[in-house]
C-alpha positions in Angstrom: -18.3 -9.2 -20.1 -15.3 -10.4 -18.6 -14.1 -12.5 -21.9 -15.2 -9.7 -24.4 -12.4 -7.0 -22.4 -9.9 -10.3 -22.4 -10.9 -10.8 -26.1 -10.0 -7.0 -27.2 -7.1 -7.3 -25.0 -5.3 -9.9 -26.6 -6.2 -8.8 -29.8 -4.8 -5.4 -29.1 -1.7 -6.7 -27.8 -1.0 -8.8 -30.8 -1.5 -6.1 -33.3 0.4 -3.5 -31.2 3.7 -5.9 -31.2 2.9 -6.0 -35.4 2.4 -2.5 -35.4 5.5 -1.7 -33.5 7.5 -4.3 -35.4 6.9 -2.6 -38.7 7.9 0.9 -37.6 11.5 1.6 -38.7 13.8 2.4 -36.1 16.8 5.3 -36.5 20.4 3.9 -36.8 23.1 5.1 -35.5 23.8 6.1 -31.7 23.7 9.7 -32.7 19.7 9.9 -33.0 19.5 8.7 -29.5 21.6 11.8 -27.9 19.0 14.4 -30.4 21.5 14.2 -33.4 18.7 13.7 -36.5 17.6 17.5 -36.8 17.3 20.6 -35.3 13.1 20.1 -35.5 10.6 19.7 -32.9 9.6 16.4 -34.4 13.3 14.8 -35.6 14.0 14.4 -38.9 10.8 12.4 -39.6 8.3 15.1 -38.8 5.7 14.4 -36.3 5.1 10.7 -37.7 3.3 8.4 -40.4 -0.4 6.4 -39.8 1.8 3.6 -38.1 3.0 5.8 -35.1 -0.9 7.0 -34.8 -1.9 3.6 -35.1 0.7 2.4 -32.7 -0.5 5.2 -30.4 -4.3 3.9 -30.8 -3.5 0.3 -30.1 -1.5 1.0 -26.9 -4.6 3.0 -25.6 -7.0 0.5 -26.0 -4.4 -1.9 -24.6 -4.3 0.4 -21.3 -8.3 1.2 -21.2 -8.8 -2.6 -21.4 -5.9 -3.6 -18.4 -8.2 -1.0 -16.8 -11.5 -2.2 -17.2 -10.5 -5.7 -16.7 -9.4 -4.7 -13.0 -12.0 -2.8 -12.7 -14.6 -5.6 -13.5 -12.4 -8.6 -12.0 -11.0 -6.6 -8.7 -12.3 -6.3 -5.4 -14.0 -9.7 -4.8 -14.2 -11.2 -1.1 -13.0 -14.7 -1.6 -15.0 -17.4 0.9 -12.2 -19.8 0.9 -9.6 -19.3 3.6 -5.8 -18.9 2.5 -3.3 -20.7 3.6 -1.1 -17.5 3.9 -3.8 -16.8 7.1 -3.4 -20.2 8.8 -1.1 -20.6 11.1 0.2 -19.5 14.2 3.5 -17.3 13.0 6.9 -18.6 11.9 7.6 -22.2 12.1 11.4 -22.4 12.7 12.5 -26.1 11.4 13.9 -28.6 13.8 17.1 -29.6 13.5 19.3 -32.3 15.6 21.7 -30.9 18.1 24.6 -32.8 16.1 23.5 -31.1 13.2 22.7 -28.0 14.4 26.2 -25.1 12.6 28.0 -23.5 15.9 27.1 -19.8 16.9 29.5 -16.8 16.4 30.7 -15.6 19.7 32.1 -11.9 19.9 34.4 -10.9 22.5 34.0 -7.6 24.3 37.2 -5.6 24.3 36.9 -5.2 28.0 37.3 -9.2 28.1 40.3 -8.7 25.6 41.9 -6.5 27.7 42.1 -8.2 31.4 43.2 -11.3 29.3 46.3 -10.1 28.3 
């Protein structure tokens, strides 16, 4: 089951990136702002059998991410993960001769019985 929704999935995927890549796009900056027409759909009415299509394609390409979580997800592993080993942080030891100098702040009460 699982490589029958993988199957359809990659298939939809590739011929969603066709159908996309055949639609042609508006030129100009001027359609991006609402500058085609004064209609509800733009200039090119409510779209050809490539936007439906397109449409189509891109719901099939979410039901199947779906479904493929759906049938994959939720799966108690019996191996242990190294991300749970361990007893916290493990700083990294470093040689005292190696090891960058600290910042030191000065209070101002220490500035001011110096001077």
């Amino acid at each position: 089951m699982d490589n029958l929704v993988i199957v359809i999935h990659v298939l939809a995927c590739i011929f969603l990136i066709g159908a996309v890549m055949l639609q042609s796009g508006h030129e100009g900056m001027g359609v991006i702002f609402g500058g085609g027409s004064s209609t509800m759909f733009g200039s090119t009415g409510a779209g050809g059998i490539l936007v439906k299509i397109t449409a189509g394609l891109a719901t099939v390409f979410l039901i199947t991410s779906l479904t493929y979580n759906v049938i994959t997800g939720n799966k108690v592993s019996t191996q242990d993960s190294l991300m749970l080993k361990g007893d916290g942080i493990v700083q990294p030891i470093v040689p005292a001769d190696q090891q960058k100098p600290g910042v030191k702040f000065m209070d101002t009460g220490d500035k001011a019985k110096s001077e």
